[in-house]
C-alpha positions in Angstrom: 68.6 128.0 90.6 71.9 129.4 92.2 70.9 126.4 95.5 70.7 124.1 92.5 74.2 124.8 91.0 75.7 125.0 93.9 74.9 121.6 94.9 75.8 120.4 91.2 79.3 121.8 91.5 79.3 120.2 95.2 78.3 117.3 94.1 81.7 116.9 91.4 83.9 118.4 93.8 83.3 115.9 95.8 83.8 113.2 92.9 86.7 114.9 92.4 88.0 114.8 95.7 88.6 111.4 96.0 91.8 111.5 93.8 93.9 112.4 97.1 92.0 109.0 98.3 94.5 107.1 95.7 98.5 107.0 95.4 100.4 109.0 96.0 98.6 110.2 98.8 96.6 107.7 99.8 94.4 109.8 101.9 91.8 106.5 102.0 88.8 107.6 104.5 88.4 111.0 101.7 87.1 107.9 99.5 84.2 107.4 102.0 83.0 110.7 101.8 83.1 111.2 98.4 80.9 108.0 98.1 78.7 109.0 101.1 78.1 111.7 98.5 77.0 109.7 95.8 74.9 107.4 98.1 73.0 110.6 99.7 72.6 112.1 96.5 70.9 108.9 94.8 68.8 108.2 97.5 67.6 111.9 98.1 66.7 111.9 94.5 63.0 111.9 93.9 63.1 110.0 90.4 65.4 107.6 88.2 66.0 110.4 85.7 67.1 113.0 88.9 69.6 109.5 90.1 71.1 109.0 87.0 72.0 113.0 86.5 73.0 113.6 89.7 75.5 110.5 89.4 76.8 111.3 86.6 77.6 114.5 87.6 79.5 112.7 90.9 81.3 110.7 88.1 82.2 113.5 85.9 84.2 115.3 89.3 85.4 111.4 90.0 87.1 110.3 86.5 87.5 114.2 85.7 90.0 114.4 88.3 91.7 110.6 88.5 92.3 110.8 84.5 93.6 114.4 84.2 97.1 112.7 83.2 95.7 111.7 80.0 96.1 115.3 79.0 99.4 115.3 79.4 100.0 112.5 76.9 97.6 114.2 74.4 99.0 117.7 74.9 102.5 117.9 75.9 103.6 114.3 73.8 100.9 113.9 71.2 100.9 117.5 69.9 97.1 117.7 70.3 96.1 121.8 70.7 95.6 122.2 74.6 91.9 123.2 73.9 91.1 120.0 72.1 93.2 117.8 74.5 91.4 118.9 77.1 87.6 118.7 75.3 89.0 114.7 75.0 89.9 114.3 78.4 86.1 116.0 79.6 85.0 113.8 77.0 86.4 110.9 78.3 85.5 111.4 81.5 81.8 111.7 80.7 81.6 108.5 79.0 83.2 106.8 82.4 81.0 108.8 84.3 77.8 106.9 82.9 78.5 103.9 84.9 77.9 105.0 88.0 75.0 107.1 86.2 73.6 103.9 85.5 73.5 102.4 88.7 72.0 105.5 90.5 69.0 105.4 87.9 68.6 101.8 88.8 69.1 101.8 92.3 65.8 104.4 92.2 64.0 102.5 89.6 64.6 99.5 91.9 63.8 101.3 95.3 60.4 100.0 96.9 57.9 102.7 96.1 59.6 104.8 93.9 59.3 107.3 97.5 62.1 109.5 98.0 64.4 107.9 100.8 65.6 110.1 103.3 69.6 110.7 104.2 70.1 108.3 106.5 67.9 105.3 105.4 67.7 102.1 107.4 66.2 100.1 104.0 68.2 97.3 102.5 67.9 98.8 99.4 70.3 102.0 101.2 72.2 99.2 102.7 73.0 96.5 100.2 71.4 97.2 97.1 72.8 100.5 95.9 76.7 99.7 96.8 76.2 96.1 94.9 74.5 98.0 92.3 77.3 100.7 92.1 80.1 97.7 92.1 78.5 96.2 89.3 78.5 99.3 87.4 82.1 99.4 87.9 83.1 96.1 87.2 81.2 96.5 83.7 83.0 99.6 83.0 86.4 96.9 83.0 85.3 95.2 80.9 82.5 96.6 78.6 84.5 97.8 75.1 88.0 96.5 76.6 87.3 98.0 79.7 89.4 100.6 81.7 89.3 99.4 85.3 91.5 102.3 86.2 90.4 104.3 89.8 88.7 100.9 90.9 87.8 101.9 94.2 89.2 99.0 95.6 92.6 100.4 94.4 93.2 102.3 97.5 92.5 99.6 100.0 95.8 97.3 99.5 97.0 98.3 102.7 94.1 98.7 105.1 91.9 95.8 103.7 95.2 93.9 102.4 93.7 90.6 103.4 90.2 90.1 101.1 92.4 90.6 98.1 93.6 87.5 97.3 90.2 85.7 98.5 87.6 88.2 96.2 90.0 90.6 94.9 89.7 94.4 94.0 86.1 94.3 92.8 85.1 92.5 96.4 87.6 94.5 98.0 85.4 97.6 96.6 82.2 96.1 97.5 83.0 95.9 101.1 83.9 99.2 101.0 80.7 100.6 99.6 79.0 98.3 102.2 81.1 100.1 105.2 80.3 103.4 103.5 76.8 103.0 103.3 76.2 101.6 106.9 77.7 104.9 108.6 75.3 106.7 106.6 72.7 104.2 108.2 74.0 105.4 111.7 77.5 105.3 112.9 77.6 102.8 114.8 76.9 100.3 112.8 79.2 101.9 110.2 81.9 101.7 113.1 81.5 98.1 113.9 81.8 97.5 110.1 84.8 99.0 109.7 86.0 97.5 113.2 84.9 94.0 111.8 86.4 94.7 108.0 89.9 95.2 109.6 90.0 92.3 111.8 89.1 90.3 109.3 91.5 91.8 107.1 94.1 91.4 109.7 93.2 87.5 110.3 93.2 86.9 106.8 96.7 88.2 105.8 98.1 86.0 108.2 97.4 83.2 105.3 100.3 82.1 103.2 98.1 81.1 100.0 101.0 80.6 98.4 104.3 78.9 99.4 108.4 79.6 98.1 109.7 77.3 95.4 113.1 77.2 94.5 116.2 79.6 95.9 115.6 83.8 96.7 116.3 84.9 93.4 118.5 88.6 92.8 117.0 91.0 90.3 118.0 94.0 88.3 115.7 96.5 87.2 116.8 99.3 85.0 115.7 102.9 84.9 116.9 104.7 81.6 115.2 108.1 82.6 115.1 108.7 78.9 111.8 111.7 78.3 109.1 110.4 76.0 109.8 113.9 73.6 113.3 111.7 73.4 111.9 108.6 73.1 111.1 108.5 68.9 113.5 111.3 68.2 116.4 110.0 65.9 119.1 112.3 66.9 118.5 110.3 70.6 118.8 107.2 69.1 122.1 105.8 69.4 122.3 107.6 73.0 119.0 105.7 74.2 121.0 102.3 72.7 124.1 103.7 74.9 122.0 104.4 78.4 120.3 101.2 78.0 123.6 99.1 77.5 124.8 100.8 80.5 122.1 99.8 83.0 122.5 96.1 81.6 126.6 96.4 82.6 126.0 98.0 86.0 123.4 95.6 87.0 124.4 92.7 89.4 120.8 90.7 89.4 120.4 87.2 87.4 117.5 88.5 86.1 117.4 91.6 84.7 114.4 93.6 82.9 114.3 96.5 81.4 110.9 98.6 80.4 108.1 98.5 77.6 109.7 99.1 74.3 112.8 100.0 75.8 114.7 100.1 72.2 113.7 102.7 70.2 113.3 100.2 67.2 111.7 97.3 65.8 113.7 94.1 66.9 114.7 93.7 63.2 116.0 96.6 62.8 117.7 97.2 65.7 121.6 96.9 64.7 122.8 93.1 64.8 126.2 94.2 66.9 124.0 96.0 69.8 122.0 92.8 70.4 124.8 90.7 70.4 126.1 93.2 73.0 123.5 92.6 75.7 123.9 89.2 75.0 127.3 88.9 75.6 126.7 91.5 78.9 124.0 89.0 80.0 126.4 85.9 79.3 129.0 87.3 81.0 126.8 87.8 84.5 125.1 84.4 84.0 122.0 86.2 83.9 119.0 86.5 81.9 117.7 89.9 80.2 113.8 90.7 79.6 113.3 93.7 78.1 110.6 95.1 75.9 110.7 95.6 71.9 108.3 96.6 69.2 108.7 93.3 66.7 106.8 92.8 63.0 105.0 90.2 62.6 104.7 87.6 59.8 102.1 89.9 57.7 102.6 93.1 56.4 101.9 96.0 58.7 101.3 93.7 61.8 103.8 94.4 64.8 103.5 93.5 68.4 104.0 95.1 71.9 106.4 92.4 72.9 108.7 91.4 75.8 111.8 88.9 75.0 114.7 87.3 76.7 117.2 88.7 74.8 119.0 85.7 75.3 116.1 83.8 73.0 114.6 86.5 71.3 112.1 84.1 69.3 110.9 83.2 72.3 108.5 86.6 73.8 105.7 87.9 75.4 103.5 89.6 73.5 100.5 92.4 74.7 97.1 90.9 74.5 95.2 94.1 76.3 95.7 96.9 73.5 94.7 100.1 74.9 92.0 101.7 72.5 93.6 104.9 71.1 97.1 104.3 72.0 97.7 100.9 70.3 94.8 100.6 68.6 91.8 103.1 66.8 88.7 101.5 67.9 86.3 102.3 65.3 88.6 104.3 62.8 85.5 105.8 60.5 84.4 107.6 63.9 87.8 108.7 66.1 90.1 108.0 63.0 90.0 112.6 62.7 92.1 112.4 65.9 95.1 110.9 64.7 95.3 114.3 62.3 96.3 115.8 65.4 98.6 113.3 66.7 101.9 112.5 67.2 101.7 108.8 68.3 104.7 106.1 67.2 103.2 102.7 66.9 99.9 103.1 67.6 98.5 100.1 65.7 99.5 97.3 67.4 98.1 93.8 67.2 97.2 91.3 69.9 99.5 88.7 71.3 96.0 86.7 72.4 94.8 86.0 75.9 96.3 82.5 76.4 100.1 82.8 76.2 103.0 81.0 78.6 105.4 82.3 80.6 108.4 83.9 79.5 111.3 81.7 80.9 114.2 83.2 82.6 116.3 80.4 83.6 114.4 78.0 85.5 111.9 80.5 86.4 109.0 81.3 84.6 107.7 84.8 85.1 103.9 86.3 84.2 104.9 89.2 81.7 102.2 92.0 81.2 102.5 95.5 79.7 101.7 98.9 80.1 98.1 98.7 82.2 97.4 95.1 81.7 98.2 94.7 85.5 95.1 96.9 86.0 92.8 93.9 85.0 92.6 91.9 87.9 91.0 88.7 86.3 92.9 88.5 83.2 96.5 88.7 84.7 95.4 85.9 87.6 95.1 83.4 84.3 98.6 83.9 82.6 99.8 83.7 86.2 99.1 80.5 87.5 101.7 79.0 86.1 104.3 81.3 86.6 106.3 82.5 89.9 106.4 85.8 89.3 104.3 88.6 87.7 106.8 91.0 86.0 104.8 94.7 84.6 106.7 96.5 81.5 105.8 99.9 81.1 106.7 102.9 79.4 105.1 105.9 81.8 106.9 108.6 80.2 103.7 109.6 78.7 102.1 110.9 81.9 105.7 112.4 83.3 104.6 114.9 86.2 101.3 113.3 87.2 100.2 111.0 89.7 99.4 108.1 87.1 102.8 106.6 87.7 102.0 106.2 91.7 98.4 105.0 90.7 100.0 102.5 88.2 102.1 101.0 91.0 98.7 100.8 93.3 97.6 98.6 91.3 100.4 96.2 90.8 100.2 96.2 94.5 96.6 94.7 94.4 97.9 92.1 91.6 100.6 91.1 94.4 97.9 90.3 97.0 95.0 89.3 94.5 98.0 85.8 93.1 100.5 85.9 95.9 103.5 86.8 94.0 106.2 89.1 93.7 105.9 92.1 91.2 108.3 93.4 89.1 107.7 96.9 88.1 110.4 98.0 84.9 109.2 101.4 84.2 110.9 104.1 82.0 110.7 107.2 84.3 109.1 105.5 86.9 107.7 104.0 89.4 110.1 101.3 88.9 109.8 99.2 92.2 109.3 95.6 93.6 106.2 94.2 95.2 105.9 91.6 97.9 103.1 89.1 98.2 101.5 90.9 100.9 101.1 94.7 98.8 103.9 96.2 100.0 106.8 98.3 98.5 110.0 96.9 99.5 112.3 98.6 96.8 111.6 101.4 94.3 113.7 104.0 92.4 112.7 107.7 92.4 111.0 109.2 89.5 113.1 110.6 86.7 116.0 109.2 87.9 118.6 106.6 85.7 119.8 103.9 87.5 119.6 100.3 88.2 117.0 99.0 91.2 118.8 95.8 93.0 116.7 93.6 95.4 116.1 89.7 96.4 112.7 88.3 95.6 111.1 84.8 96.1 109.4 83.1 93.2 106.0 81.8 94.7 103.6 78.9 93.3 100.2 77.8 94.0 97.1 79.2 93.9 95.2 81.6 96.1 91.2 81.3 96.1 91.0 84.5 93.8 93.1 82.8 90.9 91.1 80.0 91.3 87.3 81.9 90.9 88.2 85.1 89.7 85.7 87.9 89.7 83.3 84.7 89.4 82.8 84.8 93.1 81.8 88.7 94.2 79.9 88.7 90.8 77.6 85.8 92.2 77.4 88.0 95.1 76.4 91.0 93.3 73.7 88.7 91.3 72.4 87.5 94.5 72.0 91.1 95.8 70.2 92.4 93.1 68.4 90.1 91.8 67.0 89.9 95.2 66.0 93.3 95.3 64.4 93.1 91.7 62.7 89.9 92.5 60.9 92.2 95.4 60.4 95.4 93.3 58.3 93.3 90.7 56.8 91.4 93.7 55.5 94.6 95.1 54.6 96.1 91.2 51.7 93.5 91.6 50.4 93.6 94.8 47.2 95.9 95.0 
């Protein structure tokens, strides 16, 4: 009994363990241990049932550990009692961790036999199946019930495998990696020349230019108004949030500047007429144009929208098509509706822009808004972005001030950089404001907590790199291949005498 719990609580520390795998520390060979204990413990299991547990236990460690910041929001900004914040969190946590569950208990149902398979199998089913199985899993937790692709695994591979992005982005990205992971466990040499191979290729690819410059380097300003979310929605703040704000848009030198998500404490229509007309007349002045989030009503009563405009032509906007489910919207109201009792949440009933909408124009260039964590779906932001030449992200991280979320949040628009070849603009509230080359890497950011005004050169970008074209189409015919494969053989080898 005390063998067995000690392994259990092994088991999720090393789930857990892989957070110092992601940003900020980036620690990215802790990620292959923590799956080589997933694989080890699936294929060690003697039955689906034993897979399923024991991966979900992995899982519960895994998401436990890369979602703790959610806490923060519920806790520290939502009011929630710390006690019920963190039951949410644990909650939370358990429902991610039944993806992987589920691929464990079908990698086993799927296994040839049903035999237990020792630690270091030499099987295809050790080799291919279970890491395409396992991908799978994770590319349906994305998107099943809006998804929430956050802690990807491919996430944390923008720098050392920097080159498959934009060919099968992070879902392939993650694949290979669970491929590499599961070949050391094979024997290490072959794990070796995997990785060997993975990052030469990597190298060789990411000396492609799927893209190509259009038009002059373009100067950009990207304000930070520091301003602390228990600030945010307070009205005694208000008129010194307008202040701050109007401040950035003076000091800033760019000829396109952005500041973040909801950045005015106000709906657009209520906002007073003399402070818009003063960032206009500030952009005007610099011959620049001004993006910068706002809450705005819609036509009906009670409708509103997570919006970005050019202040310049505030009818024409941006507005956010990926709602996240508790924070903008209440999926399913007559079951989770109790937790907004407890909750101190402004706006948190927004509608949806819809999928399909154009750039935002900021002069001659159009530029790929998205909001909040809609960067963190790969196959959805490659759409809105052909036709722009460059990805901009508005965000308001306040909610999550102290954690790593902010860092992990910028991981990510590094993979959107490399997955459509295109700067990214990063307009945070407390951070990580910073700008994204192309290739996935960091070339200007402003510390955390900190007011000011981020100044850098970026190059607009067009065409089309293979992953805008095909999407996740392309690794999930790959991952149909793979296991449809292996299920093809399983019932093959169900009929056989």
């Amino acid at each position: 009994m005390i063998r067995r719990l000690a392994s259990t609580v092994l088991l999720a520390a090393c789930g857990a363990a892989s957070v110092f795998s992601f940003a900020p520390l980036n620690l990215a060979p802790l990620l292959l241990v923590s799956l080589a204990a997933l694989f080890i413990a699936i294929a060690k299991a003697p039955t689906a049932k034993s897979a399923f547990v024991r991966a979900w236990v992995w899982g519960l460690g895994y998401f436990t550990a890369n979602v703790h910041w959610i806490f923060i929001s519920l806790y520290t900004y939502g009011g929630m009692p710390a006690w019920m914040a963190a039951g949410c969190v644990l909650l939370f946590a358990a429902y991610l961790a039944l993806f992987p569950a589920l691929a464990g208990g079908l990698a086993v149902r799927l296994r040839a036999g049903g035999a237990q398979i020792p630690a270091s199998p030499s099987s295809i089913w050790f080799a291919v199946t279970l890491p395409s199985l396992f991908i799978a899993a994770e590319w349906l937790r994305g998107w099943l019930f809006t998804g929430f692709p956050w802690s990807a695994i491919g996430n944390n591979q923008v720098s050392t495998l920097a080159g498959f992005f934009p060919l099968i982005g992070v879902y392939g990205v993650g694949w290979l990696l669970a491929l590499a992971t599961a070949q050391w466990l094979v024997h290490w040499r072959r794990g070796l020349i995997a990785t060997v191979a993975l990052l030469a290729v990597s190298f060789g690819l990411a000396q492609i230019q799927w893209t190509k410059p259009i038009g002059a380097p373009l100067a950009v300003s990207i304000g930070q108004s520091a301003i602390r979310q228990s600030e945010k929605w307070d009205a005694a703040y208000y008129s010194a949030s307008l202040s701050a704000n109007a401040i950035l848009v003076s000091e800033a030198k760019g000829k396109l500047i952005l500041l973040p998500e909801t950045v005015i404490p106000s709906f657009l229509a209520d906002t007073p007429p003399a402070y818009i007309e003063r960032l206009q007349q500030t952009a005007r002045s610099k011959n620049a144009d001004l993006l910068l989030g706002f809450a705005i009503e819609g036509e009906r009563s009670g409708e509103y929208y997570n919006s970005v405009i050019n202040i310049a032509r505030p009818d024409v906007r941006y507005a956010k098509s990926h709602l996240v489910p508790f924070g903008e919207f209440v999926p399913l109201p007559w079951l989770f509706g109790w937790m907004y009792h407890y909750l101190n949440m402004p706006m948190s009933g927004f509608t949806s822009g819809g999928s399909s909408q154009p750039p935002l124009m900021a002069g001659n260039v159009p530029v790929a808004a998205n909001i909040c964590y809609e960067d963190a779906f790969g196959d959805e932001l490659r759409r809105n972005t052909s036709n722009a030449t460059l990805m901009a992200n508005f965000s308001n991280m306040a909610w999550f001030d102290g954690s790593w979320a902010a860092e992990q949040h910028g991981q990510m628009s590094a993979a959107r950089a490399l997955e459509n070849g295109r700067w990214m603009l990063r307009a945070t509230n407390t951070g990580l404001t910073a700008v994204i080359d192309p290739q996935g890497r960091r070339v200007a950011a402003l510390p955390e907590r900190m007011r000011g005004v981020l100044e850098a050169q970026v190059q607009p970008m067009t065409g089309l790199t293979p992953y805008m074209r095909w999407g996740d189409w392309a690794i999930g015919l790959v991952l149909l291949v793979a296991i449809g494969t292996c299920v093809i053989r399983r019932l093959l080898d169900s009929r056989r005498p």
